[in-house]
KOLMARBA-861138 format. One record per atom (N, C-alpha, C, O): residue number from 1; atom name; y, x negated, z. Coordinates in nm, 3 decimals, padded with zeros to 5 digits, always signed. Last residue first. Layout:
    k   a       yy       xx       zz
  NUM  CA        Y        X        Z
...
! end
This chain:
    k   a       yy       xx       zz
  106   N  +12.897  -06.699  +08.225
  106  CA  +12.869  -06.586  +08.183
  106   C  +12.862  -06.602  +07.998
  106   O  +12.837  -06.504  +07.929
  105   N  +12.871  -06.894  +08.592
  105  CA  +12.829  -06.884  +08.444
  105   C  +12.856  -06.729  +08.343
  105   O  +12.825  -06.631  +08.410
  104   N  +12.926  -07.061  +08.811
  104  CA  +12.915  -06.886  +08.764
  104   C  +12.914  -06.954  +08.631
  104   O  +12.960  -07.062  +08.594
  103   N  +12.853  -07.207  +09.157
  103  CA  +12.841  -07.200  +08.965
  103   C  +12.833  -07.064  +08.890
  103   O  +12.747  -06.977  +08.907
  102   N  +12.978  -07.164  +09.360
  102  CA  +12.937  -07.307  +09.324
  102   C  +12.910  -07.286  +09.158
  102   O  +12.953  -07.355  +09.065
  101   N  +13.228  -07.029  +09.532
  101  CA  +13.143  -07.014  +09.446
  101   C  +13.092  -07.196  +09.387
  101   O  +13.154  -07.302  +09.381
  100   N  +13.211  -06.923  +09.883
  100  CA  +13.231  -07.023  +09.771
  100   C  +13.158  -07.036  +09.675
  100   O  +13.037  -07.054  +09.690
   99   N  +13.257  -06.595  +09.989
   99  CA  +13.151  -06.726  +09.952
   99   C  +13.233  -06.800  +09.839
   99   O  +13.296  -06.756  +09.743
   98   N  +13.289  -06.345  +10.211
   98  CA  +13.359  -06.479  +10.164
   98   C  +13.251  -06.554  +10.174
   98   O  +13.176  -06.584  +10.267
   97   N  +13.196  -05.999  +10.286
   97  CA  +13.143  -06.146  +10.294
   97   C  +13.211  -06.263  +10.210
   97   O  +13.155  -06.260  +10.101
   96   N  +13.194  -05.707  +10.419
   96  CA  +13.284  -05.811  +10.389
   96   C  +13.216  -05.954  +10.361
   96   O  +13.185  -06.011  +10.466
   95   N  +13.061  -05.403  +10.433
   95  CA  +13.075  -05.517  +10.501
   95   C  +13.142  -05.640  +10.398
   95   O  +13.110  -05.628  +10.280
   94   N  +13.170  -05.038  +10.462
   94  CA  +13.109  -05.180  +10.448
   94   C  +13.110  -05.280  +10.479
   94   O  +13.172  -05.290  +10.585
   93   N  +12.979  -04.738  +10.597
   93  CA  +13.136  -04.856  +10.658
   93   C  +13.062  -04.984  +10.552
   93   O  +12.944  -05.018  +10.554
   92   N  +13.045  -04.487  +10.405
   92  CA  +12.963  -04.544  +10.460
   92   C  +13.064  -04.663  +10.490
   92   O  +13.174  -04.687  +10.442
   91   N  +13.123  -04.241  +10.211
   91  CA  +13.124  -04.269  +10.375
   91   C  +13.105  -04.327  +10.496
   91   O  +13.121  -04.291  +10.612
   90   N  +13.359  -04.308  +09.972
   90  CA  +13.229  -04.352  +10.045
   90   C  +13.248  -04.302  +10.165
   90   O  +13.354  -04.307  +10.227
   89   N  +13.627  -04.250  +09.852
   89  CA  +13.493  -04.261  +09.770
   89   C  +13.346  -04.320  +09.854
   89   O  +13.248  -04.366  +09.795
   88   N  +13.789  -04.160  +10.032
   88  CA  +13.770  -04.106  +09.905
   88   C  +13.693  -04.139  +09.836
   88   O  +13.669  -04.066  +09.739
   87   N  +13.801  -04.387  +10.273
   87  CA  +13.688  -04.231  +10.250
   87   C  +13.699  -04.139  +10.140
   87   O  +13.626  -04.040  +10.141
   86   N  +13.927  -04.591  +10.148
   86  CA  +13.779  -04.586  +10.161
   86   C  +13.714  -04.443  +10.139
   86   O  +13.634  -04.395  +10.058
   85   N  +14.214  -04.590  +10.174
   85  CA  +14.202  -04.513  +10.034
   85   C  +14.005  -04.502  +10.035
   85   O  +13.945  -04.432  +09.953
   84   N  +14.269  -04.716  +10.353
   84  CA  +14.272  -04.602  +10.404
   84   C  +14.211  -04.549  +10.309
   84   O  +14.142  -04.452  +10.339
   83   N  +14.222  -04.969  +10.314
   83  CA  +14.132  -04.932  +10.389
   83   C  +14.126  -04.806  +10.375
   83   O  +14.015  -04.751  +10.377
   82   N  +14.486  -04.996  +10.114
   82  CA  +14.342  -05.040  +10.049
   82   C  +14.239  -05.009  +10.196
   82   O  +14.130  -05.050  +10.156
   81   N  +14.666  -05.030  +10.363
   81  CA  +14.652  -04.918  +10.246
   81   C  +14.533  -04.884  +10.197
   81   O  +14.476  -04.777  +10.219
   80   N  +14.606  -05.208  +10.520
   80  CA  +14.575  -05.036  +10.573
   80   C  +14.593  -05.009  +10.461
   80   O  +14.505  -04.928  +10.432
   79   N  +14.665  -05.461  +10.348
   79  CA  +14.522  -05.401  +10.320
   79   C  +14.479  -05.247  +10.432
   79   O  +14.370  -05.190  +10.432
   78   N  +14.819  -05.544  +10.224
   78  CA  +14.811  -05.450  +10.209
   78   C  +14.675  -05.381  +10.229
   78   O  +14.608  -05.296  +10.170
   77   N  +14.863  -05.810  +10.366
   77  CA  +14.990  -05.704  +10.374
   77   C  +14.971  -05.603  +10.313
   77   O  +15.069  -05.528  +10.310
   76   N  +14.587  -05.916  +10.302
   76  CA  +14.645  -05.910  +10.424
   76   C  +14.801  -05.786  +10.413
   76   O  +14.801  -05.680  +10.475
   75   N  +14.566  -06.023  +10.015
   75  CA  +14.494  -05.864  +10.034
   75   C  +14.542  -05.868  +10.160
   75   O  +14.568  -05.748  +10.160
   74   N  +14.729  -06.252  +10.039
   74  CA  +14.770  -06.122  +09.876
   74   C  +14.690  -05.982  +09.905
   74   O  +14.716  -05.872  +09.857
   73   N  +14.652  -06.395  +10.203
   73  CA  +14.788  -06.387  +10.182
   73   C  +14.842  -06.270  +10.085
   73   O  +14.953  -06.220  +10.067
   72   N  +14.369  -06.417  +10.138
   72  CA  +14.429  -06.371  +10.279
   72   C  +14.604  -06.312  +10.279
   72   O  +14.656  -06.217  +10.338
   71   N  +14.360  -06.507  +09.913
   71  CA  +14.292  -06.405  +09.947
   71   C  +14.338  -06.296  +10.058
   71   O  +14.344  -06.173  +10.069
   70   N  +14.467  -06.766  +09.928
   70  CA  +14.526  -06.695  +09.854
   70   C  +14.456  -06.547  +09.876
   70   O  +14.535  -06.460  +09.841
   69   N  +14.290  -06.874  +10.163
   69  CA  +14.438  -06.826  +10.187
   69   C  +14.514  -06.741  +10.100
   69   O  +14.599  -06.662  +10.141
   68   N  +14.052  -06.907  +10.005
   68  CA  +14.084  -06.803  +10.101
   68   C  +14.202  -06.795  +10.139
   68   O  +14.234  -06.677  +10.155
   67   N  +14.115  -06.920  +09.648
   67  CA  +14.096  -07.005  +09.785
   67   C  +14.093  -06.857  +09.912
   67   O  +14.127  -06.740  +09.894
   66   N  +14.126  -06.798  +09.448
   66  CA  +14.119  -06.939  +09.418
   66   C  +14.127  -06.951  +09.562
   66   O  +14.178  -07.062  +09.572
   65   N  +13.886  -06.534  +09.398
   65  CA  +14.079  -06.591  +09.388
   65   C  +14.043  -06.751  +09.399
   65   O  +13.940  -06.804  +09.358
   64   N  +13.764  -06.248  +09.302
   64  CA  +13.760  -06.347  +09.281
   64   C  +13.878  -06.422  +09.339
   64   O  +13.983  -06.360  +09.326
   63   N  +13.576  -05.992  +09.400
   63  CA  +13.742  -06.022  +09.401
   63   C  +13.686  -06.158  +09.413
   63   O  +13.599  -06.194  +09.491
   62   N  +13.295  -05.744  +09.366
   62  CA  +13.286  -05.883  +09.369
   62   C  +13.477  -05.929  +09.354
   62   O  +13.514  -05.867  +09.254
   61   N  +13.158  -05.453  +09.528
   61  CA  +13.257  -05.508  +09.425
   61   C  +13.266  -05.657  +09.470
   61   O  +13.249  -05.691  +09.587
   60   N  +12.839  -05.298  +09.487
   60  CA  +12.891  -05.441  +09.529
   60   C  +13.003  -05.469  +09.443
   60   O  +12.989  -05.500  +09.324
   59   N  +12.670  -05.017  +09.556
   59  CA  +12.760  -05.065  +09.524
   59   C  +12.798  -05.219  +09.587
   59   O  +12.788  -05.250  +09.705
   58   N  +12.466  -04.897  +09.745
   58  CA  +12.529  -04.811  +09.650
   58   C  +12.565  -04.924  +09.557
   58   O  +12.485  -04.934  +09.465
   57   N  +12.244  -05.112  +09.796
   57  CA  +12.300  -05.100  +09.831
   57   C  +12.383  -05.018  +09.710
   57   O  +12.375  -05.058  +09.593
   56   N  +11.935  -05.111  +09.766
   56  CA  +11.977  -05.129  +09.889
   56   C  +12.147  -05.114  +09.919
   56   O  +12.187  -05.104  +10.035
   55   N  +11.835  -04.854  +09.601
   55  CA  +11.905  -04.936  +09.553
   55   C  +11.938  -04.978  +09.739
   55   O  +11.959  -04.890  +09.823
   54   N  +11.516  -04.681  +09.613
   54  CA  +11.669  -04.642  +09.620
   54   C  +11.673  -04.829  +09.631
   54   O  +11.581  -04.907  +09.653
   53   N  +11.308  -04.637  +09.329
   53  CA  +11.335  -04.682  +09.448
   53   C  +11.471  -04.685  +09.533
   53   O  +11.555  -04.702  +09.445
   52   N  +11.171  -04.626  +09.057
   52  CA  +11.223  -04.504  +09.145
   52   C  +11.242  -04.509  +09.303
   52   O  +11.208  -04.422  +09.384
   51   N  +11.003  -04.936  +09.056
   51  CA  +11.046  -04.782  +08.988
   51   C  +11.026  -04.664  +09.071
   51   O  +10.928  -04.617  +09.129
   50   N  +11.161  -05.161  +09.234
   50  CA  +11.013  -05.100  +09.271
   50   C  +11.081  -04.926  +09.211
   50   O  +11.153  -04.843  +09.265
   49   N  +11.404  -05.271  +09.244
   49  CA  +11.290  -05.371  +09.154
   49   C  +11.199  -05.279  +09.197
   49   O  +11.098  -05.350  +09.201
   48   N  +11.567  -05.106  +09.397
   48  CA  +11.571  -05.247  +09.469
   48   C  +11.428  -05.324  +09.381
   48   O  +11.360  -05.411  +09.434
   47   N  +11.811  -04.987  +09.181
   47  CA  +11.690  -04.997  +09.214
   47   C  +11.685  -05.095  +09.303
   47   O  +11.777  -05.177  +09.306
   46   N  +12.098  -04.981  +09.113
   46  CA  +11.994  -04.883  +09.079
   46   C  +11.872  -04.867  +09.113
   46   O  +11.811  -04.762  +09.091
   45   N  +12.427  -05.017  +09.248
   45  CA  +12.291  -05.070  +09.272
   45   C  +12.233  -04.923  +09.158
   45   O  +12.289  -04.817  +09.130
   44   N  +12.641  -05.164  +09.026
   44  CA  +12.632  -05.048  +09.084
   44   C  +12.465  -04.994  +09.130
   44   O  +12.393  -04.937  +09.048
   43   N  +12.922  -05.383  +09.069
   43  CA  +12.745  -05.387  +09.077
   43   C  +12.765  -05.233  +09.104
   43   O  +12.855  -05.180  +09.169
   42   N  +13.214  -05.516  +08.925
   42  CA  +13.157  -05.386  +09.015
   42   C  +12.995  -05.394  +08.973
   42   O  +12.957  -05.410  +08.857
   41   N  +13.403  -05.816  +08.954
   41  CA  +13.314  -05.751  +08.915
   41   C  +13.272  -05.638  +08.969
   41   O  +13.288  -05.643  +09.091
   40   N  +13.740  -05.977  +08.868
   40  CA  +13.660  -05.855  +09.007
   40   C  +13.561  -05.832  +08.891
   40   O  +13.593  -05.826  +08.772
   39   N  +14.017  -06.204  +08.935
   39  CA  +13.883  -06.188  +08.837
   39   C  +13.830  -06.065  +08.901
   39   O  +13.884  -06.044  +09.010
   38   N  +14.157  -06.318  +09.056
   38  CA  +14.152  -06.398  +08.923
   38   C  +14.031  -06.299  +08.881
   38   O  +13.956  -06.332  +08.789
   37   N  +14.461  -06.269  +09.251
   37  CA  +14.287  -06.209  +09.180
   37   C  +14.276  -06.240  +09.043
   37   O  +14.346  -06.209  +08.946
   36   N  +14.717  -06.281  +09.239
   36  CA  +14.643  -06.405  +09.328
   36   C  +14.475  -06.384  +09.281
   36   O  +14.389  -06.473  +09.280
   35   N  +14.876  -06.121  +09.137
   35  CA  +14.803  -06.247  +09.067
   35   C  +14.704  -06.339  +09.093
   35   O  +14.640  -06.425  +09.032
   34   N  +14.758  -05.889  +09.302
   34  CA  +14.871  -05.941  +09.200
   34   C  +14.777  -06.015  +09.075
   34   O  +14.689  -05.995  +08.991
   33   N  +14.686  -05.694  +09.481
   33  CA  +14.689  -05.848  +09.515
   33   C  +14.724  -05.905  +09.405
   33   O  +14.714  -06.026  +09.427
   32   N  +14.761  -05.437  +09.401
   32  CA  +14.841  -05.513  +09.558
   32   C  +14.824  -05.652  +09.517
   32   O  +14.921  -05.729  +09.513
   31   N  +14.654  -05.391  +09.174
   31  CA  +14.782  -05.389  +09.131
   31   C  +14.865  -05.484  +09.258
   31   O  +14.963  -05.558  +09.250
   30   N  +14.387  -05.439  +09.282
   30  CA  +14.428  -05.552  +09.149
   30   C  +14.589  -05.543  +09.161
   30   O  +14.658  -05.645  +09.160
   29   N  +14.371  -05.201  +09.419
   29  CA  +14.345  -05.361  +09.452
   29   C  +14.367  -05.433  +09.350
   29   O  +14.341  -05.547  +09.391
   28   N  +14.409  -05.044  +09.209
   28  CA  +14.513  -04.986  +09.293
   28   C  +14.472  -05.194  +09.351
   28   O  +14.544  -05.289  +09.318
   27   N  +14.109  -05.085  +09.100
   27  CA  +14.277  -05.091  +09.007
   27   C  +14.390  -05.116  +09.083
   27   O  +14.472  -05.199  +09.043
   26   N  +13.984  -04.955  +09.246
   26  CA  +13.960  -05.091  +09.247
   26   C  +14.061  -05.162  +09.131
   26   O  +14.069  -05.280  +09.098
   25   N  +14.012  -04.656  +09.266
   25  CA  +13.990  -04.786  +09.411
   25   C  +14.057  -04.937  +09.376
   25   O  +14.139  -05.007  +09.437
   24   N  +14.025  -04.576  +09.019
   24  CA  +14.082  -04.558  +09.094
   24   C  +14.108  -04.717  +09.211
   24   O  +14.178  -04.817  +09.222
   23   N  +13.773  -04.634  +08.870
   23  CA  +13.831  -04.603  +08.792
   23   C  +14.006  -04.585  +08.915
   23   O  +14.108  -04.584  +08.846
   22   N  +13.552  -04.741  +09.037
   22  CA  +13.600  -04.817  +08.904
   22   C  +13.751  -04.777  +08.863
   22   O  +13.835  -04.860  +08.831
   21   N  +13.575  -04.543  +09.225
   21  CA  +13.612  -04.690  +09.274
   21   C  +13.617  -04.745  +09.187
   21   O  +13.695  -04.839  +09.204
   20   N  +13.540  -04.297  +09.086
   20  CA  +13.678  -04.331  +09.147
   20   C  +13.691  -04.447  +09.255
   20   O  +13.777  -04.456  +09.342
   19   N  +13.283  -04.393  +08.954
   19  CA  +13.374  -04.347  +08.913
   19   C  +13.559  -04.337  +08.945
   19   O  +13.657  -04.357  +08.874
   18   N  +13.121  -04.391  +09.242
   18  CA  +13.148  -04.445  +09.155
   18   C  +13.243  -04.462  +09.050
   18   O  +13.297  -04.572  +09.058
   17   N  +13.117  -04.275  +09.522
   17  CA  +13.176  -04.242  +09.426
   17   C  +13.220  -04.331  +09.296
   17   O  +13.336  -04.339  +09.256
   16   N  +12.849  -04.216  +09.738
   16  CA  +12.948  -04.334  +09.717
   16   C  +13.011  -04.291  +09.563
   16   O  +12.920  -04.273  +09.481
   15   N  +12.734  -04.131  +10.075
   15  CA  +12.777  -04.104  +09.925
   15   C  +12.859  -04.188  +09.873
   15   O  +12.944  -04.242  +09.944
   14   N  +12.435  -04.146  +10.241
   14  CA  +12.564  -04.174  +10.196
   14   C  +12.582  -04.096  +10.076
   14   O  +12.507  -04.030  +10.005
   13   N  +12.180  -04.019  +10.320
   13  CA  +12.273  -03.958  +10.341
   13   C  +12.444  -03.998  +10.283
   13   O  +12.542  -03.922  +10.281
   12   N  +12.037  -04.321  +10.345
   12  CA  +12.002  -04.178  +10.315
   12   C  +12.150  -04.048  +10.384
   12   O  +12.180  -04.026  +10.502
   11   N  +12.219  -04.637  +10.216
   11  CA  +12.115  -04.513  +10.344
   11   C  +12.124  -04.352  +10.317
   11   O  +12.219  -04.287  +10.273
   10   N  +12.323  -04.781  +10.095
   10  CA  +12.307  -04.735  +10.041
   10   C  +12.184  -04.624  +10.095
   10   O  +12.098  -04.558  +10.037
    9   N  +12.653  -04.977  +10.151
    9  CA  +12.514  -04.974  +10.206
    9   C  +12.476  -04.841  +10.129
    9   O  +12.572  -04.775  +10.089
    8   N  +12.807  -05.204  +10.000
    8  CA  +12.840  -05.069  +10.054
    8   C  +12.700  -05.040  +10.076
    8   O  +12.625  -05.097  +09.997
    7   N  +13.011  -05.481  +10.042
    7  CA  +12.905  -05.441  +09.996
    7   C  +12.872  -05.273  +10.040
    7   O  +12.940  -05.234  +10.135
    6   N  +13.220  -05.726  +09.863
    6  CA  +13.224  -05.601  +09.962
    6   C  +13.083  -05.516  +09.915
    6   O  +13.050  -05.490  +09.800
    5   N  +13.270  -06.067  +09.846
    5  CA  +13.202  -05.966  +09.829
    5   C  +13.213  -05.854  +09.934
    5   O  +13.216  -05.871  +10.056
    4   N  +13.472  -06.280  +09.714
    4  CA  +13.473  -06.191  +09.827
    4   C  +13.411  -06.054  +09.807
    4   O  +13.469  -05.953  +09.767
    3   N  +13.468  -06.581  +09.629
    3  CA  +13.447  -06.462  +09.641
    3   C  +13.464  -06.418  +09.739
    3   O  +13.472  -06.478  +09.847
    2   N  +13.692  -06.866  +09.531
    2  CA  +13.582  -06.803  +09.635
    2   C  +13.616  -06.661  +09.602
    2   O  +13.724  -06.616  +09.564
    1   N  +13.700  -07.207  +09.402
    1  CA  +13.714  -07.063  +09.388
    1   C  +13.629  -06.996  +09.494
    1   O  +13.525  -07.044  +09.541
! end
């Protein structure tokens, strides 16, 4: 299985819309990539551990699938869509990271 973490930076001046990436953003990505998404978590930073500290990063959505091709093959044909829909809830550019998961637990 592999992740695919998207991370949204959390610098003075961003904005990041919580609410319409739970409630909007990140639905509309479930409905493109089908079946192939086994799973999505949303982080919503609050702190970086030092009270009353900004959060390094607004936000971390987590897309689960079973391989990178299935990843590639199910978010690839739609993904100007799923780019374009960004500046409705952030202004900030994020970054992309694919990891193999070795042990999740819950």
């Amino acid at each position: 299985m592999i992740k695919v973490t998207v991370f949204y930076p959390n610098s003075e001046g961003s904005r990041f819309d919580i609410d319409y990436y739970c409630n909007s953003h990140m639905p509309m990505v479930r409905a493109k990539c089908g079946a192939a998404l086994k799973g999505m978590d949303i982080d919503h930073g609050t702190s970086d551990g030092t009270p009353g500290s900004r959060a390094p990063y607004a936000c971390m959505g987590h897309l689960y699938f079973d391989s990178v091709e299935a990843f590639q093959s199910s978010f690839g044909p739609h993904s100007k869509e799923i780019l374009a829909d960004v500046p409705n809830y952030t202004n900030v550019k994020p970054t992309l990271q694919i990891s193999e998961v070795k042990l999740r637990q819950m």
